[in-house]
Structure formats: structure tokens, C-alpha cells
N, C-alpha and C positions, 0 to 999 in steps of 0.2 A: 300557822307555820307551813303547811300544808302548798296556801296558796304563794307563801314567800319564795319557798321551794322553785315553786314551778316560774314564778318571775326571773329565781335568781338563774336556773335553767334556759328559760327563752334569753336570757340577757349575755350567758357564756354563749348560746350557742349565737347570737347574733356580731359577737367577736368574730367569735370564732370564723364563722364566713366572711364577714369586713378583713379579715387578718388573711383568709386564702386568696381573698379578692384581689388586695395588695401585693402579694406575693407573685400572684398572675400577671398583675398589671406592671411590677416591678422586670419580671422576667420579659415580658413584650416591651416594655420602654428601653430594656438593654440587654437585648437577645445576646445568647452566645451567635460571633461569628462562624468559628473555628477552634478546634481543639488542635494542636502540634504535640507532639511526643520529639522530645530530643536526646541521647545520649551523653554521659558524660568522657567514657571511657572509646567514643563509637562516632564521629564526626557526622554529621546531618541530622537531618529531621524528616518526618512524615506527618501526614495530616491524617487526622482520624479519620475514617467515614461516618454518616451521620446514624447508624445502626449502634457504632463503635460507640461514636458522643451516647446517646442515649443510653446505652448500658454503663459506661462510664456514670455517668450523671448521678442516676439511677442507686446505683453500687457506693458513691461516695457519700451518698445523704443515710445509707446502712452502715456504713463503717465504724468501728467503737472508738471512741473518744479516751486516750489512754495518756493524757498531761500536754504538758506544754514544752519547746526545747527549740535549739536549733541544730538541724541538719548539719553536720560537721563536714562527711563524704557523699555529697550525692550523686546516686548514679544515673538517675532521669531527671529528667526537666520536663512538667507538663505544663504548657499554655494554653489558657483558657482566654481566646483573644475573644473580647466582646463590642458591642456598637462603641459603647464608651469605656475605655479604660481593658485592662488586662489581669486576670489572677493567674499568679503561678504557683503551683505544687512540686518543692523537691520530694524525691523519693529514695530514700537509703538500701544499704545492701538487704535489709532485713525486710523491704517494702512498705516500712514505715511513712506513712506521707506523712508531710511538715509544708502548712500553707502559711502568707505570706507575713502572718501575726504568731505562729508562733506553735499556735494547736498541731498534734500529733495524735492521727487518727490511727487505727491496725485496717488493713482492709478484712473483707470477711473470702470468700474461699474463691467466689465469682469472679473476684475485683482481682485478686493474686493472677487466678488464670488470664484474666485477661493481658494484666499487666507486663506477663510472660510471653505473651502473644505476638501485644505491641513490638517488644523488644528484640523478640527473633524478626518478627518484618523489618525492624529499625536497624539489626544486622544485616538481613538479607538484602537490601536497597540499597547500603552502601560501599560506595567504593573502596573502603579502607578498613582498615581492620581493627583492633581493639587492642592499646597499649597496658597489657601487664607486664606486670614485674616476673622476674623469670623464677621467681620462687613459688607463684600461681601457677604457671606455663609448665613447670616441672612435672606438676601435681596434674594437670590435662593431658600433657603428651607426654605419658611415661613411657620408659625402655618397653618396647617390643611392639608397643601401640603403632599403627597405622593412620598416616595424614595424606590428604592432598596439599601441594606444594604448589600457588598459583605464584609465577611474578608479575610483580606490580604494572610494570612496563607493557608488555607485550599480553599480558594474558592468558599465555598459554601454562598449561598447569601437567603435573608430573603426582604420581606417587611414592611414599615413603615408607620406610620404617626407622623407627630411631630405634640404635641398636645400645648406643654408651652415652657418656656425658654425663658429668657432675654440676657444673658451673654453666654448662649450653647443651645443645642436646647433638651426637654425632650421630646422623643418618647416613641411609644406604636406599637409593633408586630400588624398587621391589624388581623391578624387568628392565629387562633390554629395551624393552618400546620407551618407560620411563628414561632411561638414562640418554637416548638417543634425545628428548623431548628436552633434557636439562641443556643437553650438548648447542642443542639449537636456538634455546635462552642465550644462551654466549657465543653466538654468531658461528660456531661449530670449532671453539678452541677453549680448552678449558684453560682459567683463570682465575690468580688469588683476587679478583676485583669482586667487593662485596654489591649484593643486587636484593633492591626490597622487595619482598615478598609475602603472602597470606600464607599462613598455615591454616588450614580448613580442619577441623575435628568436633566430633560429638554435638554438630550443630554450631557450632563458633567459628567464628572469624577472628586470628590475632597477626596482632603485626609484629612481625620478625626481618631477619634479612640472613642472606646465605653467601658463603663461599664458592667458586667455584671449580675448583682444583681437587680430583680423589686423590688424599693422604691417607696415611696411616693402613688399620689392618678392616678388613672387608670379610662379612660374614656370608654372603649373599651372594649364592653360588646362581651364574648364568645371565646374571645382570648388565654385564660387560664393562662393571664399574671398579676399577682398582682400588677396592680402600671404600671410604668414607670423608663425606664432607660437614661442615658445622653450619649451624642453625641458631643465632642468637635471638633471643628477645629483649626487653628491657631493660637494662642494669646488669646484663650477664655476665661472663667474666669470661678470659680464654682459659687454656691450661695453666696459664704463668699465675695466673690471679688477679687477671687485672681486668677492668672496664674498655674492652676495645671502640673509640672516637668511629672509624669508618663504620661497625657492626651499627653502633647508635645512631649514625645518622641516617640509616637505611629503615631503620625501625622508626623513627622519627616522620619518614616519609610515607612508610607503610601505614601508618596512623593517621597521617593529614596534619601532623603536627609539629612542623619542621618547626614555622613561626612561634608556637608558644616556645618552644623550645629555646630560643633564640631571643627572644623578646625583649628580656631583663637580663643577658649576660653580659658580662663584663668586656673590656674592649680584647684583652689576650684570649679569651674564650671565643669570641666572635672571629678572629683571627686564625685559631688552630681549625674550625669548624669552616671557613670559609677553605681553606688550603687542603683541609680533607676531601670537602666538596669534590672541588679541584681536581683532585688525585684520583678521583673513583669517577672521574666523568663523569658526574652530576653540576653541570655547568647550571644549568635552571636553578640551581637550589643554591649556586653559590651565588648568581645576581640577585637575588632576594636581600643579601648583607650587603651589596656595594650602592653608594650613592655615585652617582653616574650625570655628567652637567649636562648634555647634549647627544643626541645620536649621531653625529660622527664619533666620539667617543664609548661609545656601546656598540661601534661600530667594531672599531679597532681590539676593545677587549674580548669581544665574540668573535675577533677571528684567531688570536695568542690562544684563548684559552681553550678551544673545540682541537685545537693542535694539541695539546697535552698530554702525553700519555701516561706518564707518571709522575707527580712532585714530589718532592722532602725538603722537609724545612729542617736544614741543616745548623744554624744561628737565628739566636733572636733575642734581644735585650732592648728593653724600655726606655727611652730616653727624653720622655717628657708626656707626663699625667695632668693632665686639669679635668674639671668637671666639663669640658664641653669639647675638648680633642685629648686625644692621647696619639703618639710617634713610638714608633719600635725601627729597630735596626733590625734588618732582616735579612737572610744568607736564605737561598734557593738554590736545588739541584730539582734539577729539570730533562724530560724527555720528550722530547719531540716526535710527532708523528712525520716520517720518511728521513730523518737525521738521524745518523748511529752517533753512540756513545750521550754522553750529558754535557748539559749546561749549567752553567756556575753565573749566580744572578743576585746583585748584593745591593740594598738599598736602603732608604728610608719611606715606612708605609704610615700613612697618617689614616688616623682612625674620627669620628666625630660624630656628634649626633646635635640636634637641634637646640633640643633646650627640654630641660625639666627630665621626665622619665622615659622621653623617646630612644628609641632601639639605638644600639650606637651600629655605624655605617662605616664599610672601607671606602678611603674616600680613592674614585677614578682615576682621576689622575697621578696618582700619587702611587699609583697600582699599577699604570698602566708604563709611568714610567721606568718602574723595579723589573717589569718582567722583563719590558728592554734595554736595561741597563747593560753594560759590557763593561764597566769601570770597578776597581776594586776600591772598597770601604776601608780606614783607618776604625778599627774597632776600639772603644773606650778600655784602654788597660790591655788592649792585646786579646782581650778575653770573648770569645765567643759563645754566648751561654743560652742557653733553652731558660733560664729562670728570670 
């Protein structure tokens, strides 16, 4: 028995090295590349360094094996690019990883820290900020708390305090130098035109957008600020209760995420959103929704529409839906840059998209001749309707 023993011994352990050997030789026939860390709430990626891959590595062949499932909310994306082929690992709020079959590991304490690591570098690198929901945002920047306020645009950045707010949070410039710094965001006149912006706090980057006009009552003696301005995030609401369209699309842009945003809506959606654009001088963000035939014609709409200084879509009713155009009747008031008073602009805007699930498009022409129209429309029934 003795000697069986010692057979059955020499015979595991010569597995056992045939089985590491493989393993070796499996890993050399299809080295890792590159590792990528991506966000989901956080626009870009970074690439591990090869210290970073190694502990990573390392850390996941330790991790406790706790069932099987699928990742529902993930908030990382990790890429495991190799010679041939790719694994990827979602990772949940809890930093549950979920690989491509299904398993759900815990990391153990290393693997957390690091994870945590990645993910402030993955905020710190990028340009954009991090879209929550304002019932999150509430809970980070509560009354009395202090943020830095960068905007999007130009860079330049100011400090706050948010002093009120239920539904959005209302801040106050902390100093004179701040308020002077906001003043100059806005070409040095304050205005209700909304401007995307980061809110910087407790380490995080969120994207929000602001106001720029001091209303209301002002706690914040020496600041030079009359009042207080507002500070929207994600789904926030004003005072009235409602979900304000300019506030979201500055948030939308503060995040990088104009286009998901925009992607799957519908053709009247894509239209209030293109006309908001519009309105807040965000001309870049509203060519992204126009399909456009030719640049003499991107000529022409880029030079109407950089003239704009304020729209309202006064009338708008649908007058013909298919799966591959939709037609609205449309009523415009309009403000021109060097022209006093408004313009009154009344047309048919044709809407369309290509085929299957593609983004639907304001079509150019059809846009460019609404802005220059000067004829008045026979509206169906008399009735001019927003519905």
C-alpha cells in the first residue's frame, strides 16, 4: 500500500506540473495586452499600468466566489484586451464583479482599494463629470456644504456655498473674487441663460448646469452678490415642480451625454431639445439633431442660427407621422442679434430618420426654410397647440 501510495503521489504531483505548465504556456500563447478601466456614470477610460494589471491579476484569482447572476447596474467596465479575443468584468455599486459567463466574485480588501483607486483617477482624467440623479446630488452637496463651481466651457471655476433648495440646490458665491469670476463666465452680464458646469465636492465630479442671474434673498454678507442662483442636476425640478428641458440639457452636456440622451427619442422630443439647444446658444449641440444635405446649407443654417438670441416655440402641432418622417406645424418667436423687438416665423418642419432604430433628424432644409419664412400659416381648425 505503501508503495501505491507513493505512485499515486509521484503521479498527482506530475499533473499537477503538466497542469501549471499549461497554464504558463496558455498565458504566453495569449498574453494579456492591456487592461482598460471604464466608467459607467463617468465618460472615458484609462489604461492600467503594468504594476496596476499585476495586482489586479493577482487580487482576482483571491477573490471569493459568491454565485452566479447578472450585473443589472454597472458602474465599471473592466477590459481585459488580450492577443486573441477580450474578457470583460462588470462591476456593481457593491463592487461585486460579474465576468462574461455569469460568476460573481466579492473582491477581498486589496482588490476594493484598488478598485477605488482606478476610479478616482477615472474621475480625475476626465473631462466631464458624473450624471446623478438629484436625489444622490442632494445627499453630496447638502445646505451649507461648500463646492467648487468649474464651467464647462471656459474652465474657469468659482466657489460656493449652497445655502437652500428642495428640488435643486440654491447657492451663494462665498467672496467677491468668486462672484466677480462667475460675472466673467457670462461675458460680464448676468443672465437667465443656463451654462454646463462641474460641481467639484468630497473628491467627485457631477454634472449639473447653472443660472446666471442673482434672484431671490442672499445670506452671504460681502460677496457682492444680490441673492442666489440655482444649481440643477439630473431630473431636478424648479420651484413650480417641474423638470426644467434648458437645466437638462446642460447637464446632459456636462456628462458627455447629450447623444445617449437624444439617441431613441421620439421626433416631438428631438424637436423641443433641438429649439432649447437653440435658445441657450448651444448651436454645436443642436447640429448634432439636424441632417444637413450639403455645406452651402450648413452654411446658411450656421449663420441664422449663431444670430439667435432667444427662441420660443410659440405653436406646434403634428401633421403627419409614419415610421420613417414625421411633419409638425411650427410657430417661432424669435430674437435677433442687433434687431429690437421679435420675429414671428411660421412653417412646416420635417422631421426623418433613415430606416430601422436610427436617431431621428430635423431635416435642413426644411428648417432652414421655417427660420426664413415671413408668410403666415392657415393653422388646422384655427387651433394653435403645444400638443
Amino acid at each position: 500500500m505503501l508503495i501505491i501510495n507513493k505512485r499515486n503521489w509521484a503521479v498527482f504531483g506530475c499533473c499537477l506540473g503538466l497542469l501549471f505548465c499549461l497554464i504558463i504556456f496558455l498565458y504566453l500563447y495569449n498574453p494579456i495586452i492591456k487592461i482598460e478601466l471604464s466608467g459607467n456614470q463617468v465618460p472615458g477610460q484609462i489604461v492600467l499600468s503594468q504594476s496596476e494589471q499585476k495586482m489586479l491579476i493577482r487580487e482576482l484569482t483571491r477573490a471569493q466566489f459568491i454565485g452566479r447572476g447578472v450585473c443589472q447596474t454597472p458602474r465599471l467596465t473592466l477590459s481585459v484586451r488580450k492577443k486573441k479575443g477580450m474578457d470583460r468584468y462588470l462591476i456593481d455599486k457593491d463592487n461585486l464583479i460579474y465576468d462574461s459567463t455569469g460568476q460573481i466574485v466579492q473582491p477581498g480588501k486589496k482588490l476594493q482599494e484598488l478598485l477605488t483607486a482606478l476610479e478616482q483617477k477615472l474621475r480625475d482624467r476626465s473631462l466631464y463629470g458624473e450624471m446623478i440623479a438629484w436625489s444622490e446630488a442632494d445627499k453630496i452637496f447638502p445646505r451649507l456644504a461648500r463646492a467648487q463651481v468649474q464651467d464647462f466651457d471656459s474652465r474657469l471655476a468659482f466657489w460656493v456655498q449652497r445655502r437652500a433648495g428642495r428640488a435643486h440646490a440654491d447657492v451663494q458665491p462665498l467672496t467677491a473674487e468668486d462672484t466677480a469670476i462667475m460675472k466673467q463666465i457670462y461675458g460680464g452680464k448676468w443672465s437667465w441663460k443656463r451654462r454646463a458646469i462641474l460641481v467639484k465636492i468630497k473628491g467627485r465630479k457631477l454634472a449639473a448646469s447653472m443660472n446666471g442671474m442673482p434672484h431671490g434673498a442672499g445670506a452671504i454678507s460681502g460677496n457682492n452678490f444680490p441673492g442666489h442662483f440655482c444649481i440643477h442636476f439630473y431630473n431636478s425640478k424648479t420651484h413650480s415642480g417641474r423638470v426644467n428641458l434648458e437645466h437638462q440639457v446642460m447637464v446632459w452636456k456636462a456628462a458627455g451625454k447629450f447623444g445617449e440622451m437624444t439617441r431613441r427619442a421620439v421626433p416631438r422630443r428631438i424637436m423641443e431639445v433641438f429649439f432649447t439647444a437653440v435658445d441657450q446658444g448651444e448651436v454645436n449641440l443642436a447640429e448634432q439633431l439636424m441632417a444637413i444635405k450639403d455645406k452651402k446649407e450648413k452654411r446658411d443654417l450656421n449663420e441664422i442660427l449663431h444670430r439667435i438670441e432667444w427662441l420660443t416655440v410659440s405653436g406646434c402641432k403634428a401633421t403627419q407621422e409614419s415610421p420613417g418622417q414625421s411633419v409638425f406645424l411650427v410657430k417661432l418667436e424669435v430674437g435677433l442679434e442687433k434687431e429690437p423687438g421679435k420675429l414671428e416665423r411660421e412653417g412646416y418642419l420635417l422631421l426623418c430618420r433613415s430606416k430601422g432604430a436610427a436617431p431621428w433628424k430635423i431635416d435642413g432644409s426644411s428648417l432652414l426654410k421655417l427660420l426664413k419664412s415671413q408668410e403666415k400659416v392657415q393653422w388646422p381648425g384655427g387651433i394653435k397647440s403645444q400638443g
